[in-house]
N, C-alpha and C positions, 0 to 999 in steps of 0.2 A: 435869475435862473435858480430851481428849486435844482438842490444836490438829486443825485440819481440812490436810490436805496441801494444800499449796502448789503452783500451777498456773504455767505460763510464763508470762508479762506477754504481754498481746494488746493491742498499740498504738491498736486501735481498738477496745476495750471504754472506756465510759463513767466515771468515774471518780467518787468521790463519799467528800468530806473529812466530818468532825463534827466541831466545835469543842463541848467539853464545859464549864460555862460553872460558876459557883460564886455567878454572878450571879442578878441579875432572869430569871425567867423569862415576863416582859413583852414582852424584848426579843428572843426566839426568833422566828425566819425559816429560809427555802430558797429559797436563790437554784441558778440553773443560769447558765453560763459556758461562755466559750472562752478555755482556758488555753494559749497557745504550744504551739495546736493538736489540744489533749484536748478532750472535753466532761467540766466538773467539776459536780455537785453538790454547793454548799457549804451545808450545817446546821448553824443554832446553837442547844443546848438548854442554857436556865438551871435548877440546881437550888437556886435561890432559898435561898443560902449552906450547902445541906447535905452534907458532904463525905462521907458514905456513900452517897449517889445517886448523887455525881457516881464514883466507886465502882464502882458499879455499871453504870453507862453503861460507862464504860470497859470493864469486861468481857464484857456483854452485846456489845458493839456491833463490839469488835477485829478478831472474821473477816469483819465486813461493810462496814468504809472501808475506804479505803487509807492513811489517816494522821487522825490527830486534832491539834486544836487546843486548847489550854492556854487556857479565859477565865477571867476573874473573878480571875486569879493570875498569878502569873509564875515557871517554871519557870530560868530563869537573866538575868540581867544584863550586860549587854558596857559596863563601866566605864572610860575611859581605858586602853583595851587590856588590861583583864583582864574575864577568866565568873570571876561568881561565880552559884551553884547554891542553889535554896531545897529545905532537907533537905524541910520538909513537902510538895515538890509533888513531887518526886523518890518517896517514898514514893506517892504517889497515883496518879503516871504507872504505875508498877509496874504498875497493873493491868489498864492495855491489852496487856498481853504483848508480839508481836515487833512490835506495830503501831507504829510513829512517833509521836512527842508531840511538839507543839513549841508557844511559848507565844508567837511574834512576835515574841522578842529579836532574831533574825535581820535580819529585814525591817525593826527599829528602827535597827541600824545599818547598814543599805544604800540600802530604799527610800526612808526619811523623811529620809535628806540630800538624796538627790537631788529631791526633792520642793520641800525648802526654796529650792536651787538653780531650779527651775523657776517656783517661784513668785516669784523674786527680780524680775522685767523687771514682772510685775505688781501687786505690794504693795509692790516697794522696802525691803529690812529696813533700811538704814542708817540709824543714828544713831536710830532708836526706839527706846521701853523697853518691853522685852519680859518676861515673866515665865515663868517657865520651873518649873511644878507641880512637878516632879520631874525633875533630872537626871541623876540615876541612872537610872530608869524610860527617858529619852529622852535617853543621852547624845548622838546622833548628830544631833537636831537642834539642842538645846542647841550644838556646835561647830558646823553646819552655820551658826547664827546668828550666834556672834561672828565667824565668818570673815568673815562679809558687813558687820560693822559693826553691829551689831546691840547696845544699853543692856543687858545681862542684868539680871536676878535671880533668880536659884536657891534656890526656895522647899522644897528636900527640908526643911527642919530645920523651919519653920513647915506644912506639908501633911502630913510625916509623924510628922513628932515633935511638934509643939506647941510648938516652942521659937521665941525671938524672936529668931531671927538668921537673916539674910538673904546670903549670901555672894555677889559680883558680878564675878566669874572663876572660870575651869574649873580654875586652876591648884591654888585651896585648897579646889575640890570634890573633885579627884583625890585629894589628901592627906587630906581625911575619910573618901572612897571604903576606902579600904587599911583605917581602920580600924574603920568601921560597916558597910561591905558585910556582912564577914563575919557580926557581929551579925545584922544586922537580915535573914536567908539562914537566919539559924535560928529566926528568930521565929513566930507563927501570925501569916497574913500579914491577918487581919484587926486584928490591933492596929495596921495601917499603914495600911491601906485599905478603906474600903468594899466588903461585900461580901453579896450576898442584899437584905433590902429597905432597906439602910443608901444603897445606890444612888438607890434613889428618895425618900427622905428629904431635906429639905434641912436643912443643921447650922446653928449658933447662927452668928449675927454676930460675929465675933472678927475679930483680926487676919490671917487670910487674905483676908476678905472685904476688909479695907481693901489687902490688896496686889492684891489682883485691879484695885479700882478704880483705882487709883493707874498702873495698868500700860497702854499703850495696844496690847500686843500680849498675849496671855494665850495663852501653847502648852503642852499635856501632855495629858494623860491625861482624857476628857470626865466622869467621875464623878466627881475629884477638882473638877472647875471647876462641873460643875452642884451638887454639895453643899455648894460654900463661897462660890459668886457671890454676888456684891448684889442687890439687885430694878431698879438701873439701871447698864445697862452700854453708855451710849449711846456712838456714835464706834469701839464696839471694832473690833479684828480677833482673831479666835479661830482658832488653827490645832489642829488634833484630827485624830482617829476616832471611827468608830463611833456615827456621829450616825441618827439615825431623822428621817420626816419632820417628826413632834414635838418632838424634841429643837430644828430648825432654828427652827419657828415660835414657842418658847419662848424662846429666844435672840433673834430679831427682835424678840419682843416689847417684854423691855429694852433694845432698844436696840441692838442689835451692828449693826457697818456690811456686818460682810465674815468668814464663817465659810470656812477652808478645810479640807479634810480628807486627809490623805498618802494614802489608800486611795482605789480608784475607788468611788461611788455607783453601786450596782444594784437596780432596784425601789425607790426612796427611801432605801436607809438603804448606809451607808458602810461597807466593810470590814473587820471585826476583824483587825487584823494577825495574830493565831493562827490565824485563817482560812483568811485569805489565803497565811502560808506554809505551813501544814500542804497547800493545794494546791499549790505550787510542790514541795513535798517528794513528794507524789503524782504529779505528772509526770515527776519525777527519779524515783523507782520508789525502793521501800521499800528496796529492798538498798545503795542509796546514801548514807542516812539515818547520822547524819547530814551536812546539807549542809556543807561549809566554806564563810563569809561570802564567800570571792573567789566560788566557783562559784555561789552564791544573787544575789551581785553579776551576773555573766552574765546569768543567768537574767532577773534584775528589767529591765537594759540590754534582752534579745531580745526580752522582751514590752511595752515603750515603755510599760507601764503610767502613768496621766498622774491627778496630783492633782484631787479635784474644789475648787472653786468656786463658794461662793452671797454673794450682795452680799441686803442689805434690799430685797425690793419696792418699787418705782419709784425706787432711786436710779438716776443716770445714769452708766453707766460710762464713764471715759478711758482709752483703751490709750494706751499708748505712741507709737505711731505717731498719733497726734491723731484718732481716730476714735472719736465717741459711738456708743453704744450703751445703747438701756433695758435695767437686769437682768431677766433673766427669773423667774417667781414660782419659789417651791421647791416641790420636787418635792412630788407626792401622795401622802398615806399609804400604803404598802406593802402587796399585797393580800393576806388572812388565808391 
């Protein structure tokens, strides 16, 4: 099939991202937006773990976005100031042709610091023990936390590997980084992570379940947390993505105090970060592609994008400034 020629960028044509997902396709939405002035339509289609669908999305779909988003996988890693690259997603992006891929490695080290930073006057990270799913996956918040005083535990070796070791600094996360990155970049990235209906699954009680409980802040990645939680997670705070209004009232249910998400909440459900900057890369216009962190940094700073926030139903919120407030319920399931 010969590509379709390429037309001038029209500032006020509509825009419209696809995030290609390896996921649930449960959790498939269309949201519409105003991005730093575009109108975006963002879609998310799960091919509920089948990598020849998702395949084929990509190529059916290349001359009709302006950029795709990378779900269910992770196209590269921003490690203690190195990318590292997963050959298997690299092969698969292939098949969107000149169209942009991008997996929200990006927006992991930009938006979700600054995220952590803004939630700081409101949760207070210091001196809590925080548990950190994956720090590789999220090193940016992982540091965003210990800056602030924050207890670590760096659960990559128990979440992704199985192993019982729990490391509690970035410094001897960096030094395993150098040597399992690479590894684990060439692996099929479902031997690390849930992915199709392993998502909605919940896994065996093991010792993740016991560090999750053990932890009074639980931050990373929401399908590693929903498939390895406890059935009580009373007092928590959960910092995430990609939460549905289900996922929220699931979480309540055991107990969570206070869920927040780096991504804004639209129509009930929270941002996938590949989403999210596969739009940012769409308003920066394909030939830009891809963005350098400082200029995606810009970008995140001009559009004030602001973290959401949900507290359990009828607890009593204290700001800062000594003013109660009752939390409001969470949002209503997202309409079909």
């Amino acid at each position: 099939m010969r590509p379709m020629a390429r037309r001038p960028p029209d500032p006020r044509r509509p825009l419209r991202v696809l995030s290609v997902s390896t996921g649930s396709s449960r959790r498939d939405a269309t949201v519409r937006t105003v991005l730093l002035g575009r109108e975006v339509t963002m879609e998310r289609r799960g091919t509920d773990g089948d990598l020849r669908a998702a395949a084929r999305l990509y190529a059916e779909e290349r001359e009709a976005v302006d950029a795709f988003g990378m779900g269910g996988t992770d196209l590269h890693l921003y490690v203690a100031g190195r990318r590292y690259r997963f050959r298997r997603s690299a092969r698969l992006a292939r098949h969107a042709g000149a169209t942009p891929v991008v997996c929200g490695a990006g927006l992991k080290a930009t938006l979700e610091p600054r995220a952590v930073a803004t939630l700081d006057p409101r949760i207070g990270w210091a001196g809590k023990h925080a548990l950190v799913t994956s720090a590789f996956d999220r090193w940016g918040v992982a540091c965003a936390l210990a800056e602030r005083g924050t207890e670590l535990r760096l659960g990559d070796f128990a979440f992704l590997f199985g192993l019982p070791y729990v490391p509690r600094d970035l410094r001897t996360m960096a030094r395993w980084a150098r040597v399992l990155a690479p590894i684990a970049t060439a692996l099929p990235l479902q031997w690390l992570y849930p992915t199709g209906a392993k998502q909605d699954a919940p896994g065996r009680p093991d010792r993740r379940a016991q560090l999750i409980a053990a932890a009074e802040i639980v931050a990373g990645d929401f399908h590693l947390l929903q498939r390895h939680a406890p059935p009580d997670l009373t007092g928590k705070i959960v910092l995430t993505n990609t939460t549905t209004a289900e996922n929220l009232a699931d979480l309540f249910a055991r107990g969570v105090r206070l869920v927040a998400t780096t991504t804004p909440r639209i129509d009930g459900r929270s941002l996938p970060t590949n989403l999210l900057e596969a739009a940012f890369v769409a308003v920066a216009g394909r030939d830009r592609h891809p963005l350098p962190l400082e200029e995606l940094d810009a970008m995140v700073a001009e559009a004030e994008l602001q973290p959401d926030v949900r507290e359990a139903p009828g607890t009593l919120r204290t700001d800062r400034d000594g003013a109660d407030a009752p939390t409001p319920p969470p949002p209503t399931a997202p309409r079909p």
